[in-house]
C-alpha positions as CSV (number, residue, x, y, z in Angstrom):
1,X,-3.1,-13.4,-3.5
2,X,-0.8,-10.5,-3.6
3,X,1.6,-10.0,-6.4
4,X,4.1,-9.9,-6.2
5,X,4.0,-13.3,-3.9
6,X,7.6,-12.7,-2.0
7,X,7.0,-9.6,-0.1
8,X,10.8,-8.5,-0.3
9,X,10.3,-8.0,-3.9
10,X,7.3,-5.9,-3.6
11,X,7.9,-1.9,-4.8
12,X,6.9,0.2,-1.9
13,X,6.6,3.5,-4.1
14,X,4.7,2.0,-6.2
15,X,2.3,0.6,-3.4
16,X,2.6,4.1,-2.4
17,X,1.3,5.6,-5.7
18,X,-1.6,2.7,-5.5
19,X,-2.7,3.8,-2.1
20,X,-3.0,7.8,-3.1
21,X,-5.1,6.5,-6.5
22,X,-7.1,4.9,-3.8
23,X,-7.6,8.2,-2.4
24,X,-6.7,7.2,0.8
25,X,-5.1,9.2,4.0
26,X,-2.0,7.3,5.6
27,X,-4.1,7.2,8.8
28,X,-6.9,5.3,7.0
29,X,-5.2,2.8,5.0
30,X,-2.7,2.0,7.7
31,X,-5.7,0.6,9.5
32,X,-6.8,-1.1,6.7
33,X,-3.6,-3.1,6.6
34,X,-3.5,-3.7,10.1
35,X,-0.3,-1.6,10.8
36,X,0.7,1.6,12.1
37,X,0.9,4.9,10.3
38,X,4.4,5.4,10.9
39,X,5.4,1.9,9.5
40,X,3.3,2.3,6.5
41,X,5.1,6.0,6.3
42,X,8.7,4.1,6.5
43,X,7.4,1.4,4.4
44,X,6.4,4.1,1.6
45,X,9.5,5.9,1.5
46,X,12.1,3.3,1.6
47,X,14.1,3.8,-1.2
48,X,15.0,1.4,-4.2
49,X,18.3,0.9,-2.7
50,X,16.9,0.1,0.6
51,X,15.5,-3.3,2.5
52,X,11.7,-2.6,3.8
53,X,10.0,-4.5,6.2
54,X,8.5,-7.9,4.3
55,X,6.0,-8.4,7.2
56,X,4.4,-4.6,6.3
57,X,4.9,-5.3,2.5
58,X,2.9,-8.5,3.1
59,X,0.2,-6.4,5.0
60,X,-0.1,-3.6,2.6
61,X,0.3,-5.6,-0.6
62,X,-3.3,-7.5,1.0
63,X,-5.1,-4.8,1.6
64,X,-4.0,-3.2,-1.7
65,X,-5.4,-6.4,-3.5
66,X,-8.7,-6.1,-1.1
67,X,-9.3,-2.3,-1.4
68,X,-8.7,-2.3,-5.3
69,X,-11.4,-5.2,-5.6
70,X,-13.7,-3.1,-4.3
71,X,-12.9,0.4,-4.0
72,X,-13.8,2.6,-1.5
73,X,-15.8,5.3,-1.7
74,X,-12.9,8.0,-1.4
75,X,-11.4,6.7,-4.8
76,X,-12.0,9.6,-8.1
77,X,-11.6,8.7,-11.5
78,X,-11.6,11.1,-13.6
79,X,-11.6,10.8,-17.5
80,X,-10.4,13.3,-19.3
């Protein structure tokens, strides 16, 4: 389940800044989340003030849940 549930309310910056600490390319996670690269792009920089797409929030929030379960191999942690 994705949080949070209602996909209007979900934060598409931050999904952005979850995707890059999977260490993901656009290209990549787009097909992941079963859309395109250029609606996970628009998705990603819709600004605060701005309406996204709920149906690619949906998508993205789901495979954000998935992919942080169990992280793929392109993800770095580094402890400092």
């Amino acid at each position: 389940m994705t949080l949070p549930i209602n996909p209007a309310e979900r934060s598409p910056k931050g999904d952005h800044n979850r995707r890059l600490a999977l260490g993901m390319d656009p290209d990549d996670f787009a097909r992941e989340a079963g859309v395109t690269t250029d609606a996970l792009r628009e998705y990603e920089l819709t600004s605060p003030d701005h309406n996204h797409d709920p149906y690619v929030a949906e998508l993205v929030g789901a495979a954000l849940e998935r992919l942080e379960a169990n992280p793929p191999s392109s993800q770095r942690v580094i402890n400092k």
